[in-house]
C-alpha positions in Angstrom: -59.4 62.7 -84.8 -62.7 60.5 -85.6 -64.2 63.6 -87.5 -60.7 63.8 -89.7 -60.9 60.3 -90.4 -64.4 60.0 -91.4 -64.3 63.5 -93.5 -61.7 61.9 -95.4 -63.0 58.2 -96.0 -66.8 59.8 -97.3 -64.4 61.1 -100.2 -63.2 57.5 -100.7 -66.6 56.3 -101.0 -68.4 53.3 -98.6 -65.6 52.5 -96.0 -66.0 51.0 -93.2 -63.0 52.4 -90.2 -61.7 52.7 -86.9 -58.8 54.1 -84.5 -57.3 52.3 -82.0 -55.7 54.3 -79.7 -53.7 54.0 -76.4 -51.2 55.4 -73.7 -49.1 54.1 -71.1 -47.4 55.1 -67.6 -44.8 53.2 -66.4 -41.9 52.8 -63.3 -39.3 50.3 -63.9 -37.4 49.9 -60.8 -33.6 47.7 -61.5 -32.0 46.1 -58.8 -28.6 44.5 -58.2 -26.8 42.2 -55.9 -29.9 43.2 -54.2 -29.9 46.4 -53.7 -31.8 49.5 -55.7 -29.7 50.4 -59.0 -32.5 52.8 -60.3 -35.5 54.1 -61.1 -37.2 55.4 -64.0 -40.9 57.4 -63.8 -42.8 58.1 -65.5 -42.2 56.6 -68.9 -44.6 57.5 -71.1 -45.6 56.2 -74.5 -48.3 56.5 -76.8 -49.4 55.8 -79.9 -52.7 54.8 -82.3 -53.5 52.7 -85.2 -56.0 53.9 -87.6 -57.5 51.0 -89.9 -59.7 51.1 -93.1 -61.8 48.4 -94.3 -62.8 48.3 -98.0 -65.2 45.7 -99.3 -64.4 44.2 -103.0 -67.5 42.4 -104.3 -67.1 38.7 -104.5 -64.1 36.5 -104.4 -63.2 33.8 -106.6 -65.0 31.5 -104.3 -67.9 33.2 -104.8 -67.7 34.9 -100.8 -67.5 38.9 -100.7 -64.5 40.0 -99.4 -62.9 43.0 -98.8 -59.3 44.3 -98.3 -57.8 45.8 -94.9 -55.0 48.9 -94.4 -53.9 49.6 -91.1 -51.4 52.5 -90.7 -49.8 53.0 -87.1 -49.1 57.0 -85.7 -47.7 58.3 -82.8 -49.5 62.0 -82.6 -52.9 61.7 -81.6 -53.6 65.3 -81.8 -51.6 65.9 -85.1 -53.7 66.3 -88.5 -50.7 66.2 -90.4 -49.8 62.7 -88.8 -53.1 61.6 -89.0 -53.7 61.9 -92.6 -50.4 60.6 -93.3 -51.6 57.5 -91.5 -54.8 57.2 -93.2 -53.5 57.7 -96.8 -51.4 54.7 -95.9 -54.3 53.0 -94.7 -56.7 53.9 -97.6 -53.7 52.6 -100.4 -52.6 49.3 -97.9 -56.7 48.6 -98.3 -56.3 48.1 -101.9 -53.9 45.7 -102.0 -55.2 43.2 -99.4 -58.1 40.6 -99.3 -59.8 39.1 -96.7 -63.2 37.6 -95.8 -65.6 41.1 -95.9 -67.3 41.8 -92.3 -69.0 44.5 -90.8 -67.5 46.1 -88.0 -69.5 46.4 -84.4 -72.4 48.8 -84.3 -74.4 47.9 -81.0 -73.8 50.7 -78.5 -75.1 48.3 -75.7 -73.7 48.3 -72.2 -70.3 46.5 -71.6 -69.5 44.2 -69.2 -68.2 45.0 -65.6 -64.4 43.4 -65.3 -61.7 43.4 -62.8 -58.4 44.4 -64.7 -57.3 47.5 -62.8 -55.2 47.6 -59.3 -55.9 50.7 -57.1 -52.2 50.9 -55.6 -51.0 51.1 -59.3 -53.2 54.0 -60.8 -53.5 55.8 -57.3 -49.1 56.5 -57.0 -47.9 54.3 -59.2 -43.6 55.8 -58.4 -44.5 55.2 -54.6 -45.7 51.3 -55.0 -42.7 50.2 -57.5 -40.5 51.8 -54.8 -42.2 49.9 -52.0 -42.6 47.1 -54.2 -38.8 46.7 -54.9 -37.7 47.6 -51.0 -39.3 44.7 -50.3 -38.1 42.2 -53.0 -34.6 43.6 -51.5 -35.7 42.7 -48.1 -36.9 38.8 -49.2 -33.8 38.7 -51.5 -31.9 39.5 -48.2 -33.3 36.7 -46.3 -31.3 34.4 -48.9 -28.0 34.8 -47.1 -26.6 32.5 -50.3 -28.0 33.9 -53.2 -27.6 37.1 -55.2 -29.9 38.8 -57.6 -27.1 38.9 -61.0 -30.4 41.1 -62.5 -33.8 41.9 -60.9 -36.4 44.4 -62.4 -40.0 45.2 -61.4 -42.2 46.8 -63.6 -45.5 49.0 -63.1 -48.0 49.6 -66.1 -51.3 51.5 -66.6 -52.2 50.8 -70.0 -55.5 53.7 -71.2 -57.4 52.5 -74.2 -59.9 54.2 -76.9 -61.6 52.8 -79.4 -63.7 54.3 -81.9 -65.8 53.6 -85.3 -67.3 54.6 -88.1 -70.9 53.2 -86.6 -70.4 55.4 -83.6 -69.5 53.1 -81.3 -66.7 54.3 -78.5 -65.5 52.1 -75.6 -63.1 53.3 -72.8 -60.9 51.1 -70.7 -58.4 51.2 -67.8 -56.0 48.3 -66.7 -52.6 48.0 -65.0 -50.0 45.3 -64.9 -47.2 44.1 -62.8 -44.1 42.3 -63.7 -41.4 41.0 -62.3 -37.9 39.6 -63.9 -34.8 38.3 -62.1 -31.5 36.4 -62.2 -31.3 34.5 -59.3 -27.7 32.7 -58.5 -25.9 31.0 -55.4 -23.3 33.3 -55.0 -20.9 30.3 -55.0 -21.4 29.0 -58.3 -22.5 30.0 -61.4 -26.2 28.3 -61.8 -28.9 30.5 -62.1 -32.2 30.6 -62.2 -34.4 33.3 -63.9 -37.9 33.6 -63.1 -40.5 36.0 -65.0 -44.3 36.8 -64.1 -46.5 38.9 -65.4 -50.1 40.0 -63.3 -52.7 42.2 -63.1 -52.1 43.5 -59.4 -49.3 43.5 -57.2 -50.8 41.0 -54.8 -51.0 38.3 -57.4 -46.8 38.7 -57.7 -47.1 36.5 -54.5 -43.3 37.8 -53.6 -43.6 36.4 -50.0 -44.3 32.9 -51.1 -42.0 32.5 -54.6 -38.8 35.1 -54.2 -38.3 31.7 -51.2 -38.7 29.1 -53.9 -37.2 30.7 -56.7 -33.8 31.1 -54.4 -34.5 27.4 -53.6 -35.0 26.6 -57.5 -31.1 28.3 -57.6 -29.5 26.5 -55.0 -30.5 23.2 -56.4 -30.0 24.2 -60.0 -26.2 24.0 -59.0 -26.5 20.3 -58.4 -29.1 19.4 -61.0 -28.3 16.4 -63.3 -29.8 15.9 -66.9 -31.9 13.1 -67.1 -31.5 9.6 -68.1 -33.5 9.0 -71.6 -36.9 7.1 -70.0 -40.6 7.5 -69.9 -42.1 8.8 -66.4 -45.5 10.3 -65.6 -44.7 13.6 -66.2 -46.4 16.3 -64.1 -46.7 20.0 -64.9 -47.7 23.4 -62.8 -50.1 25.4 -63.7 -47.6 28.1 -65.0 -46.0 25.8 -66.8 -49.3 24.3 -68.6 -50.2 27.6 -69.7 -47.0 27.4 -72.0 -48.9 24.6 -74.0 -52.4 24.2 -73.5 -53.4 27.5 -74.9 -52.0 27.8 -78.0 -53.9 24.5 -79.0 -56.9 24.6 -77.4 -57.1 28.4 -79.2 -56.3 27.7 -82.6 -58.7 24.4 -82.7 -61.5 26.2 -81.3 -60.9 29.4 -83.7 -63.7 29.4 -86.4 -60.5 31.0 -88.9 -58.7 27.6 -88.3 -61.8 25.9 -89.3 -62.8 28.4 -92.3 -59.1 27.1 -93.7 -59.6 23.7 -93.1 -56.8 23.7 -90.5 -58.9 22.8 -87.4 -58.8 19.3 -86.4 -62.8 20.0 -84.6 -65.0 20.1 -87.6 -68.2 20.2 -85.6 -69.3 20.7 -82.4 -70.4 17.9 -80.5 -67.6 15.3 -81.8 -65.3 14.0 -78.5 -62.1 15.6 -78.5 -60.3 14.3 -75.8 -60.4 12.5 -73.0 -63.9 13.2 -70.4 -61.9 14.6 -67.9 -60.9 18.0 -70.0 -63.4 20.5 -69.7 -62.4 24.1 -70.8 -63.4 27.6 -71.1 -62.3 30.7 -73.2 -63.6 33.4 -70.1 -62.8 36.8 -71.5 -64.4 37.9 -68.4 -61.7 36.5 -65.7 -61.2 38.1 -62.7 -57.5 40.4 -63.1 -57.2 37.6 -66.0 -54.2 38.9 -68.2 -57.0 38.7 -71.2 -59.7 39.8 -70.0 -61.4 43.3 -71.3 -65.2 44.7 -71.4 -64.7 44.7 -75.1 -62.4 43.1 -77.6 -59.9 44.9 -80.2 -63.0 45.6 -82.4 -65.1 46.9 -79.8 -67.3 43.1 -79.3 -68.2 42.9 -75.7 -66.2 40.1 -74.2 -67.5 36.6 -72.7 -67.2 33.3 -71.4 -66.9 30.6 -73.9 -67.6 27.0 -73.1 -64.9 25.5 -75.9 -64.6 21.6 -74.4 -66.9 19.8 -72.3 -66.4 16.4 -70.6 -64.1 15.8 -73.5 -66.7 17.1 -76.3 -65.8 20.1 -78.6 -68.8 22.7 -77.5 -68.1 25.6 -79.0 -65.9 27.7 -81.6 -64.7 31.4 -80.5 -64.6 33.8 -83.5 -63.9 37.9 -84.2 -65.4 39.8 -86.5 -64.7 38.8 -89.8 -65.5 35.1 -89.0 -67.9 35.1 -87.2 -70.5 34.5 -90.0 -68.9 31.0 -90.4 -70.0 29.5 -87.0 -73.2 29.3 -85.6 -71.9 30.6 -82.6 -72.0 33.7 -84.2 -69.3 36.6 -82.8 -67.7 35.3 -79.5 -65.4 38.7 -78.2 -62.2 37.7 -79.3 -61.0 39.7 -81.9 -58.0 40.2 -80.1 -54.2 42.1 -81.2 -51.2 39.9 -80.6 -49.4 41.3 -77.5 -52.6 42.7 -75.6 -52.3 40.5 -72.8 -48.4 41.3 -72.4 -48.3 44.7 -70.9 -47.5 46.8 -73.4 -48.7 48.7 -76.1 -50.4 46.7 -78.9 -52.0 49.3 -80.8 -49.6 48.8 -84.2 -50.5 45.5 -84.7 -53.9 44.3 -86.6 -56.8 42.4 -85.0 -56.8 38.5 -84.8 -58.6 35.9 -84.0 -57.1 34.4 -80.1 -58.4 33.1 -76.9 -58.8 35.4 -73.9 -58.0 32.9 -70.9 -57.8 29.4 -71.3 -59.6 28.0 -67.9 -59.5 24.5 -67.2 -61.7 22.5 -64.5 -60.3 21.4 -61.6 -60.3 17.5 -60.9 -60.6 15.5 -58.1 -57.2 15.2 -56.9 -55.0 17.6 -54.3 -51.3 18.5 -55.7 -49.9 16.5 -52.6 -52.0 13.2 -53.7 -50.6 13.5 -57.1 -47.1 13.4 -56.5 -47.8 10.6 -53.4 -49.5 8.7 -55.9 -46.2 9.1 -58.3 -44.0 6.1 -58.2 -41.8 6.9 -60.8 -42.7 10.9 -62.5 -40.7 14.1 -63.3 -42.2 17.8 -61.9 -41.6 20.3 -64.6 -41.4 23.5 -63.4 -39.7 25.5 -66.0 -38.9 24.8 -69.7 -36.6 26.5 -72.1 -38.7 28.9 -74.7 -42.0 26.7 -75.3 -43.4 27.4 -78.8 -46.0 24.2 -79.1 -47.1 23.9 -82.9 -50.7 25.6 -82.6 -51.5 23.1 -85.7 -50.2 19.5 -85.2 -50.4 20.1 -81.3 -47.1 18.8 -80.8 -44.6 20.4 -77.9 -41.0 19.8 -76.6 -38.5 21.9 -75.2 -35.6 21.6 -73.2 -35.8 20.8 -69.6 -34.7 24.0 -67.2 -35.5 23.4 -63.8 -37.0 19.6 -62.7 -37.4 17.5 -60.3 -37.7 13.5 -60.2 -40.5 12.0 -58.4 -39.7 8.7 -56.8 -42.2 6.4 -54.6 -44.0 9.8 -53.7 -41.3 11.8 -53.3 -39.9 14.7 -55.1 -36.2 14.0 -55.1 -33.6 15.1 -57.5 -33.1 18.5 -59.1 -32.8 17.8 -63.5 -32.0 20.1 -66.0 -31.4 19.5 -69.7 -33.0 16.9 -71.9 -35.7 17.2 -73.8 -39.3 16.7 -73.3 -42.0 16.4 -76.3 -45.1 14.9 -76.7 -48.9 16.1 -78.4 -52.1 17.1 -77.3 -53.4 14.9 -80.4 -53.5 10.7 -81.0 -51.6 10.1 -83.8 -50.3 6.5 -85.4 -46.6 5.2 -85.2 -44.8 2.2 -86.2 -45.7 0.4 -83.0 -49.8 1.6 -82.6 -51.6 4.6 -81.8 -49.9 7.5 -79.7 -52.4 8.7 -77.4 -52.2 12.8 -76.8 -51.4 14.0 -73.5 -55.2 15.1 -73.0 -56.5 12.0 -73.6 -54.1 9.8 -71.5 -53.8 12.1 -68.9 -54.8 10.2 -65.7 -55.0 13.2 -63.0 -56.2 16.5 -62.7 -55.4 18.5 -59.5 -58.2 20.4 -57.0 -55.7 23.8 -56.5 -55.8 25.7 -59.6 -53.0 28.3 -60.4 -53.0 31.9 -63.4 -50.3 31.6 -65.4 -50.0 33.8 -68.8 -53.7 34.5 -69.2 -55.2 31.1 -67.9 -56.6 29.7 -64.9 -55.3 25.7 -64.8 -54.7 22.9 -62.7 -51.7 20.6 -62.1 -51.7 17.9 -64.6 -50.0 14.3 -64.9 -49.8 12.4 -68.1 -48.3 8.9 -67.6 -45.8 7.4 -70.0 -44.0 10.3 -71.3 -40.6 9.9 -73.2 -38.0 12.2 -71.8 -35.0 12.1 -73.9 -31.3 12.5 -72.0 -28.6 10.9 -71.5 
């Protein structure tokens, strides 16, 4: 297929290309009012996306750029297909502009990662079976609660990239999801939890099929809140709805090439000296991490905030000429991290996995230390504005803290806030990074992160 492609683009003059390509295996198992519905396996799908770069001269700025076609296809081995895909490509290229970059050439050794999990590439139909007899066994052990919908899902994900500079990297990873309706079989509350890992293990089953059923039962009785401010202390999982977003657009050299990233320079304080944060591409079974990113960049570890001060920007190919930092690994396609296919979609510029420091507190001394707080543990749909760094979403599952206790189940209302001090009518707002006022020792992975548990003190929650 390269020797097609790069036939075809010497016609077209100096081009600069590559093909991503990929294939997947997976068993989905479904299972209801817990028992085993069915069983798909294998389901296979594969596909690639072939991508020209053509550079333009200078821009109107003055800064060459270049314009990019990228032309999905779904048979590898097909010529016909294939130069279907690349005609698109070479004609998309003509109508685009962009910054102009070069893509990788260095054909030097990749890192070693930890993104594959033996059970799953080994018998992949025999571990989603065993996997789901035994959520049917813990769902079992719930004598109250039925599963309304319950799925488990194994992945092995095989990815090839090649260039026109030669350069070919190979990788191998599997995921593991899990998705359920979880309801008292008396009433109609539910609660529906979803996780996504990189091995089976890290599904935890034993530990949180117990307190999602418990999450059910007390959604039954849960009250919405009263309209207040409380310390307001989030989960891990539930962090890594907010936190990443923001923390990856701000530290994106793109956000700061169009003047959109509030961290101008490195060095400046950010927030407050207990935040320190990494990008690490390199995460063990991290949900982002690779040997190599989209464009074939060997992955890393990025400090982005330290004590508070901005340390570093993370960049991809085509801006990484902007930043001293230089290329950082994370030219990265939307949906990578997600278990499935992303090979349709174009590169951009993301974080890997957002890891934050732990702190000096345990989980148990936060909430003892809570005289009047609300525990978060699940939120409707979270989509935090990456640019003003604001947040809110409707509460789904709660609990109020009172005197060091966790007490009441909540749902409903509305929590919002920013990451970001900004001014009001009555003073400064401070953002919920720099008032937060404890960070927990236990650490938790949650959607490609590695965080801690969190309390920021006077947050409005507004209810009833």
């Amino acid at each position: 297929m390269a020797q097609v492609v790069s036939s075809a683009v010497r016609e077209e003059g100096s081009l600069q290309w590559d093909i991503y390509s990929q294939s997947a295996t997976d068993t989905e198992v479904h299972i209801r009012e817990n028992a085993i519905e069915s069983i798909r396996s294998p389901i296979r799908s594969q596909g690639y996306a072939l991508r020209v770069i053509r550079s333009k001269g200078d821009g109107e700025d003055g800064k060459p750029i270049c314009g990019i076609g990228i032309s999905p296809g779904n048979l590898l081995e097909d010529q016909r297909d294939v130069s279907r895909a690349l005609a698109f490509a070479l004609s998309a290229s003509k109508m685009t502009s962009a910054p102009d970059y070069l893509l990788p050439s260095e054909k030097k050794s990749l890192p070693s990662v930890k993104i594959s999990d033996p059970k799953i590439t080994s018998d992949q139909y025999s571990s989603a079976r065993d996997l789901a007899e035994k959520v049917v066994t813990l769902l079992d052990r719930e004598k109250d609660i039925r599963a309304t919908f319950c799925k488990v899902r194994l992945t092995e994900i095989k990815t090839t990239l090649e260039n026109c500079n030669g350069l070919r990297s190979d990788k191998s990873e599997t995921f593991a999801a899990f998705e359920a309706g979880l309801s008292p079989k008396t009433t109609l509350a539910e609660y529906w939890p979803m996780t996504l890992t990189r091995r089976i293990e890290d599904l935890d089953l034993e530990q949180n099929i117990p307190k999602w059923a418990r999450f059910a039962r007390d959604s039954a009785k849960a009250k919405p809140p009263k309209t207040e401010k409380r310390s307001l202390i989030l989960p891990p999982g539930v962090l890594s709805e907010i936190a990443p977003p923001v923390v990856g657009f701000h530290a994106s050299s793109s956000a700061l090439k169009r003047g959109l990233s509030k961290w101008q320079n490195t060095g400046i304080k950010v927030w407050s000296d207990k935040v320190s944060i990494s990008d690490d591409g390199l995460l063990d079974y991290g949900l982002g991490t690779s040997p190599f990113d989209d464009e074939g960049t060997a992955q890393q570890r990025t400090k982005v905030i330290t004590r508070g001060e901005f340390s570093s920007y993370i960049s991809n190919a085509m801006y990484a000429s902007f930043v001293s930092s230089g290329n950082t690994g994370n030219g990265i396609k939307p949906y990578r991290s997600g278990g499935v296919l992303c090979y349709s979609r174009d590169v951009d510029l993301d974080s890997t996995n957002i890891v934050m420091e732990a702190g000096d507190s345990s989980y148990e001394e936060m909430i003892k230390g809570t005289s009047r707080g609300l525990l978060v543990e699940q939120f409707s749909w979270m989509f935090p504005d990456p640019i003003t760094g604001t947040f809110g979403a409707e509460i789904r599952h709660a609990y109020l803290v009172e005197n060091g206790e966790i007490t009441d189940p909540i749902k409903g209302g509305v929590v919002n806030g920013s990451f970001f001090d900004s001014e009001s009518g009555t003073g400064t707002e401070r953002g919920v990074f720099n008032s937060l006022d404890l960070i927990s020792r236990e650490r938790g992975s949650g959607r490609g992160s590695l965080l801690p548990y969190v309390r920021f003190p006077d947050i409005r929650i507004s209810g009833e």
